[in-house]
C-alpha positions as CSV (number, residue, x, y, z in Angstrom):
1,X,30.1,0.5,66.2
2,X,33.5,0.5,68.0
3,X,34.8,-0.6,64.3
4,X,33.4,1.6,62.6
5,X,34.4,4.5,65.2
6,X,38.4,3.1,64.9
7,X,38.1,3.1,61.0
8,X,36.7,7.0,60.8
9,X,39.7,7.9,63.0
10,X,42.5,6.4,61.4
11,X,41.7,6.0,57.1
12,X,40.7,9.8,56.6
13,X,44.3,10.6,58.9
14,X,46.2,7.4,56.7
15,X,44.9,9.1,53.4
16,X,45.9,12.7,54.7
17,X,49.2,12.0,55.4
18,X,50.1,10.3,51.9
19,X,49.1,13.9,50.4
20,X,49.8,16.9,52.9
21,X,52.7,18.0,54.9
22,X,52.9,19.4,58.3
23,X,50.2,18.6,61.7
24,X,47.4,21.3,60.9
25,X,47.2,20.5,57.6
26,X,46.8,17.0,57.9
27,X,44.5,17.5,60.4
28,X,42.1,19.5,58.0
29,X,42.5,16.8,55.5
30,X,41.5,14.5,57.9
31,X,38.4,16.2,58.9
32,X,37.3,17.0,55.4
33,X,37.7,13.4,54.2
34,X,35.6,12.2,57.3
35,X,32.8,14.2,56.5
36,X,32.5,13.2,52.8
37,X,33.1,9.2,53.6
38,X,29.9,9.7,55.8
39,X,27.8,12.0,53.4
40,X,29.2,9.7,50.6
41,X,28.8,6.5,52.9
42,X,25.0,7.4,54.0
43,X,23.6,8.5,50.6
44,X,24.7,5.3,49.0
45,X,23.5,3.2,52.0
46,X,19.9,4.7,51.0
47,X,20.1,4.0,47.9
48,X,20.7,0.7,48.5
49,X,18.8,0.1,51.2
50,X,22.0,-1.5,53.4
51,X,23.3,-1.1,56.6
52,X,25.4,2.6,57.2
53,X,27.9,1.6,59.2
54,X,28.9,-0.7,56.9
55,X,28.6,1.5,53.7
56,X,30.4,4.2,55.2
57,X,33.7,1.9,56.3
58,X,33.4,0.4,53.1
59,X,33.2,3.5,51.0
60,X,36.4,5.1,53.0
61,X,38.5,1.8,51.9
62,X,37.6,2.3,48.9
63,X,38.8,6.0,48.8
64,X,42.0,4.6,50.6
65,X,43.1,2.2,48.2
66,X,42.6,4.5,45.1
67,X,44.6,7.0,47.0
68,X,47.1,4.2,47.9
69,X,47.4,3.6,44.5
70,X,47.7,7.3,43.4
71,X,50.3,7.9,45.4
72,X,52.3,5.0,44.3
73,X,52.0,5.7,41.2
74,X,52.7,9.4,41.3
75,X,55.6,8.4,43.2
76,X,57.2,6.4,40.3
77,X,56.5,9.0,38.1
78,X,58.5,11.5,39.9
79,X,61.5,9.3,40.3
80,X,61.1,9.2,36.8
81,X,61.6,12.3,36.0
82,X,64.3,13.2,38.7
83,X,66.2,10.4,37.2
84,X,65.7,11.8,33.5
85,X,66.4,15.2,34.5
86,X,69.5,14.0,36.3
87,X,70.9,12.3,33.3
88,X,70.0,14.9,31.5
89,X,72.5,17.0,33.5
90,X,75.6,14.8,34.0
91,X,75.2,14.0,30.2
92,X,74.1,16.8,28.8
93,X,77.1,18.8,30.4
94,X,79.6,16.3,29.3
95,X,78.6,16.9,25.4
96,X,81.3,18.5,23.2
97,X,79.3,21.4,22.2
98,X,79.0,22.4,25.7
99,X,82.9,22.0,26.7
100,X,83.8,24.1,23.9
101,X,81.9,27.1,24.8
């Protein structure tokens, strides 16, 4: 139980603060992500006729490492494109066309 309490308190928060800025709104995120591993967690422990706690924990690591991923990989992406859109600045203002007009 004690687990399962220290999980729900500290995955919804980790996932919240990979995606939203600022205390209140992390705390929302936090709260809302709480509420669907458990709705998530329970209806899938029915169906499978397993244990809740279990299902529940499990299903918010799930959810945690897709968003761990996500946000690694959105994070390349962006420096990505600031570094394209940086070249294309220092380079594209030192072509000839440009210094001429």
């Amino acid at each position: 139980g004690i687990i399962m309490v220290i999980a729900l308190l500290t995955i919804p928060g980790a996932i919240s603060r990979q995606h939203l800025r600022g205390l209140p709104s992390i705390m929302a995120g936090s709260a809302v992500l709480g509420s669907i591993f458990v709705t998530v967690g329970l209806i899938v422990s029915y169906m499978l006729d397993v244990p809740s706690g279990a299902t529940i924990i499990l299903t918010a690591a799930i959810f945690f490492f897709l968003s761990t991923l996500y946000s690694r990989w959105d994070s390349r992406n962006y420096c990505r494109k600031a570094i394209l859109d940086l070249k294309a600045v220092w380079f594209g203002s030192m072509l000839p066309s440009d210094r001429l007009n």
